[in-house]
C-alpha positions as CSV (number, residue, x, y, z in Angstrom):
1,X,42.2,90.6,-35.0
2,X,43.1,93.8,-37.2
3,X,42.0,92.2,-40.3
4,X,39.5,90.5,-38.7
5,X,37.8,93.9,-38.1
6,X,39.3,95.2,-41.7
7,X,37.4,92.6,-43.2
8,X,33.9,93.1,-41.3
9,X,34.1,96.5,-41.9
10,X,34.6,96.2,-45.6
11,X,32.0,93.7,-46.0
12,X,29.4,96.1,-44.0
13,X,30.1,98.5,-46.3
14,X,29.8,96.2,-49.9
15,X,26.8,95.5,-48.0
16,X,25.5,98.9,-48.1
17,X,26.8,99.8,-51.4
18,X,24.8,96.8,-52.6
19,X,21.8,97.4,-51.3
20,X,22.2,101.4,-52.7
21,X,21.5,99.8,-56.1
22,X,18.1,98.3,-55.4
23,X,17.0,100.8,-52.9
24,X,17.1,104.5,-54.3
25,X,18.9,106.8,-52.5
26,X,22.3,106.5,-50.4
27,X,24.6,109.6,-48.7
28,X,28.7,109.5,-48.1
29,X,29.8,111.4,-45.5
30,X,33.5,112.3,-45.0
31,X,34.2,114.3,-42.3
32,X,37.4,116.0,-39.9
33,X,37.2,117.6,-36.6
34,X,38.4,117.9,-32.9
35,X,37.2,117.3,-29.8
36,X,37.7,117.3,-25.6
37,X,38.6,113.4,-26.2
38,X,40.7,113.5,-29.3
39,X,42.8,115.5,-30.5
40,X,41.5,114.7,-34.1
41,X,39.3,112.3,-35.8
42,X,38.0,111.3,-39.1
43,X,34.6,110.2,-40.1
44,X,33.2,108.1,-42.7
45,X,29.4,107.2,-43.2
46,X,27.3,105.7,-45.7
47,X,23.5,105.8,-45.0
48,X,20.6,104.4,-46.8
49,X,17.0,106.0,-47.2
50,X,14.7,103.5,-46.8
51,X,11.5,105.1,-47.1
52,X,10.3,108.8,-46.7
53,X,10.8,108.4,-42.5
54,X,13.3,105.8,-42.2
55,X,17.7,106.1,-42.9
56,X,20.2,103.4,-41.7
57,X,23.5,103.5,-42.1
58,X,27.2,102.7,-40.8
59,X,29.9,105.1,-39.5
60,X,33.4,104.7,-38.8
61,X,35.1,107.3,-36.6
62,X,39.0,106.7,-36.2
63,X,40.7,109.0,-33.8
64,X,44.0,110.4,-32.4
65,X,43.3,110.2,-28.2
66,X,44.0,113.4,-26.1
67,X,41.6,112.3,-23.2
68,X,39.9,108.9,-22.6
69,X,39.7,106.2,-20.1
70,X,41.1,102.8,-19.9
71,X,39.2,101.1,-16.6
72,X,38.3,104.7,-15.2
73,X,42.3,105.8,-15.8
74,X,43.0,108.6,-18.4
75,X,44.6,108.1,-21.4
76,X,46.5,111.7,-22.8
77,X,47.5,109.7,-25.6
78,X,46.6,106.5,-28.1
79,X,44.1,105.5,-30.6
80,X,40.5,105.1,-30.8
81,X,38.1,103.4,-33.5
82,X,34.3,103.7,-33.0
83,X,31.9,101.4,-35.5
84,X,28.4,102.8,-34.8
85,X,24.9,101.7,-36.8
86,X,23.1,105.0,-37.0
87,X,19.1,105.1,-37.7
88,X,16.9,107.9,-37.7
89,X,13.4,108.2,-37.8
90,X,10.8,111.0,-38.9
91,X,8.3,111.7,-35.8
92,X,6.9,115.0,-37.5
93,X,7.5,117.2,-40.6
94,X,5.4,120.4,-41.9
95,X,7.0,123.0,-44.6
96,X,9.9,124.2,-42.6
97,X,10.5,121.5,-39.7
98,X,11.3,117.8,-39.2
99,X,12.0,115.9,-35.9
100,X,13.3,112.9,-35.8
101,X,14.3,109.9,-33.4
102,X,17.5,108.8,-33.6
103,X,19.5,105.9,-32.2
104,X,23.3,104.9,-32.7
105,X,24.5,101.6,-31.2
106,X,28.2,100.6,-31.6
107,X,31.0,99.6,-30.6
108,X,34.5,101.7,-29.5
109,X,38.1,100.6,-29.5
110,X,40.5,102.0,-28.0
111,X,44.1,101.7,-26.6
112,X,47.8,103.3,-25.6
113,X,51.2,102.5,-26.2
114,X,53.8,102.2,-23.4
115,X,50.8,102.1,-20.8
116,X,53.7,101.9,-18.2
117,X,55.3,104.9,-19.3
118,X,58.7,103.7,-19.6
119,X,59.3,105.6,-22.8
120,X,59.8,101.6,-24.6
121,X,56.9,100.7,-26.9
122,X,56.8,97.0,-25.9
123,X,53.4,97.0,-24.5
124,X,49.6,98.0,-25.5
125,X,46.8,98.7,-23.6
126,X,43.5,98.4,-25.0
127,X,39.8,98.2,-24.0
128,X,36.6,97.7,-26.0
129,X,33.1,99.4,-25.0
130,X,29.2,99.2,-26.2
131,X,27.8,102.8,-27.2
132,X,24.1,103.3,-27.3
133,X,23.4,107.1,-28.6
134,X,19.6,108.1,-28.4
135,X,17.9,111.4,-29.2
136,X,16.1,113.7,-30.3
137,X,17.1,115.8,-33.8
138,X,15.1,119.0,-34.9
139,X,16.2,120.4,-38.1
140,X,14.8,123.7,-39.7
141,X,14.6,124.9,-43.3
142,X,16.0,128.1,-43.8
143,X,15.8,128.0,-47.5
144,X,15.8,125.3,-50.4
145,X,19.4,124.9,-49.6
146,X,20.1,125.5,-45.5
147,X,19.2,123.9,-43.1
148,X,20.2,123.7,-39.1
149,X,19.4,121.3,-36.8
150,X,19.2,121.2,-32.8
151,X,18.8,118.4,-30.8
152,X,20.0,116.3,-27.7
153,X,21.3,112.5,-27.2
154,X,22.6,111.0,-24.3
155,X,26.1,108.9,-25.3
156,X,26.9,105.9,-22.6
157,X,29.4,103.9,-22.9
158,X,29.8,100.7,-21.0
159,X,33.5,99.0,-21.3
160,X,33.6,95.6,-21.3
161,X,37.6,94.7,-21.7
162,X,39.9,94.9,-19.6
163,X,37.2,94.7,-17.0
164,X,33.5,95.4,-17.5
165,X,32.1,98.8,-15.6
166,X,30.0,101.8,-16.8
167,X,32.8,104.0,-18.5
168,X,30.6,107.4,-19.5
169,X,27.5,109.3,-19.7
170,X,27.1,112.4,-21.5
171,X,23.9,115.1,-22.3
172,X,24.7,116.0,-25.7
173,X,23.6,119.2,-27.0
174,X,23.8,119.5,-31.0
175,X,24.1,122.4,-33.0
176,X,24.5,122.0,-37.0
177,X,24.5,123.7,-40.3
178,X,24.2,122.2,-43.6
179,X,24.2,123.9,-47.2
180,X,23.6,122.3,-50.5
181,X,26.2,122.9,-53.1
182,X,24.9,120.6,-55.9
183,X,22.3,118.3,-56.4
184,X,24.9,115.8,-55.1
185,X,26.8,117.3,-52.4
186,X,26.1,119.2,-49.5
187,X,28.5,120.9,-47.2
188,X,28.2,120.4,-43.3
189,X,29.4,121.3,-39.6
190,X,28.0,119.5,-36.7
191,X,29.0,120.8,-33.0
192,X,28.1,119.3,-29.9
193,X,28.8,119.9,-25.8
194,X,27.1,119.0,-22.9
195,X,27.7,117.8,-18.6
196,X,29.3,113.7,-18.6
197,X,29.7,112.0,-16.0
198,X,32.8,109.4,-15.9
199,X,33.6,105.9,-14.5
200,X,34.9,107.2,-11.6
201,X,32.5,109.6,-11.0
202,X,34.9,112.3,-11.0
203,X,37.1,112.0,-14.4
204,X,34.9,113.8,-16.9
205,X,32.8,116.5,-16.4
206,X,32.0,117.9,-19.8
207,X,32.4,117.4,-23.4
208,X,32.6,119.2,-26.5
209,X,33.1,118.3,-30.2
210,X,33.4,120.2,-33.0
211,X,33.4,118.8,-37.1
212,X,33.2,120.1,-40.6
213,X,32.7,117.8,-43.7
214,X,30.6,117.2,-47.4
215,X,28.1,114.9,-48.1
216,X,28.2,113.3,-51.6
217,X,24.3,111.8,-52.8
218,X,24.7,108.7,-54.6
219,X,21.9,106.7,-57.0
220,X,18.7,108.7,-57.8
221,X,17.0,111.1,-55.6
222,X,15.1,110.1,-53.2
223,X,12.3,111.2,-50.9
224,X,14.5,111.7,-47.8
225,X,15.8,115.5,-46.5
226,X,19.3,115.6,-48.0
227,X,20.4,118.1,-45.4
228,X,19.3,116.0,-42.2
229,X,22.9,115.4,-40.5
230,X,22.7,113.1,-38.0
231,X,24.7,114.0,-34.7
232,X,28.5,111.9,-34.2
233,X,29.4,111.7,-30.6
């Protein structure tokens, strides 16, 4: 199953690559940072800009668990890998601010060792959810080279292993920063926190997040904003 999802996961990304070379522009973002759930996480996203408006892409969070929920029962410790599809879409722009839709489905996978806390690794626990991430992104130009955006998305997660039942919803309120270094990279912090509600109705009450990272521009220019991060939940 590992290199199952090794193997879609590299593919996806040839994919992408590929498709860099015919379509102008593409953005690599690598990124570390904390949050209520995990204790860290890395990022990694490749994104595409189709046209003026429109930027897909693929991101790939992998994480160290601090608090998370196997059916409604916290996890303190574990893994977690979430494989999420962002796109993003320009509603409005003028000389010094864009908004833009923005969606992020995916998929999250997560488990713990010694689920019977026996202090013998002989067991794993692991459960698999849906994510569906919309909102709404502002971002505002400071000057040719900083920009910070504001937004909101709502994060729900419906688990479908071990059992299937709504897992978490969250209000998301984003905060970030971006500053372009070069014509090819950009530097970046994205922050997020907001009310959740959890499985049981009671287990999660509010989440927070917190990320730094650089964006590297790859191929030619294009006609997308550079310094548009999208939110990670």
């Amino acid at each position: 199953m590992t290199q199952r999802k090794k193997g879609g996961l590299l593919t996806l990304f040839a994919l992408l690559l590929g498709l860099n070379v015919g379509y102008a522009q593409g953005l690599l973002d690598l990124s570390v940072g904390s949050s209520q759930q995990d204790r860290f996480f890395t990022n990694i996203a490749y994104r595409l800009q189709l046209s003026s408006r429109l930027r897909i892409g693929a991101e790939l969070q992998l994480a160290s668990t601090q608090y998370r929920f196997i059916d409604a029962k916290p996890i303190t410790e574990g893994y977690a890998s979430t494989l999420s599809l962002p796109i993003s879409w320009q509603l409005y722009q003028n000389e010094r601010i864009d908004l833009h839709f923005f969606f992020r489905p995916g998929v999250r996978f997560q488990g713990i060792i010694d689920p019977d806390d026996n202090d013998v690794r002989d067991e794993v626990l692991n459960s698999t959810a849906i994510l569906l991430d919309p909102g709404l992104m502002v971002s505002i130009k400071a000057t040719d080279r900083l920009r910070f955006q504001s937004g909101v998305s709502f994060p729900t997660l419906f688990q479908v292993q071990p059992s299937a039942l709504f897992e978490n919803n969250s209000t998301a309120i984003h905060a970030n920063v971006a500053y372009q270094v070069s014509k090819r990279s950009a530097l970046f912090a994205k922050t997020l926190m907001g009310p959740a509600v959890g499985a049981s109705g009671d287990s999660q009450k509010f989440v927070w997040s917190a990320q730094a990272g650089l964006r590297l521009s790859l191929g030619t220019p294009g006609k997308g904003n550079v310094l548009l991060m999208e939110p990670s939940y």
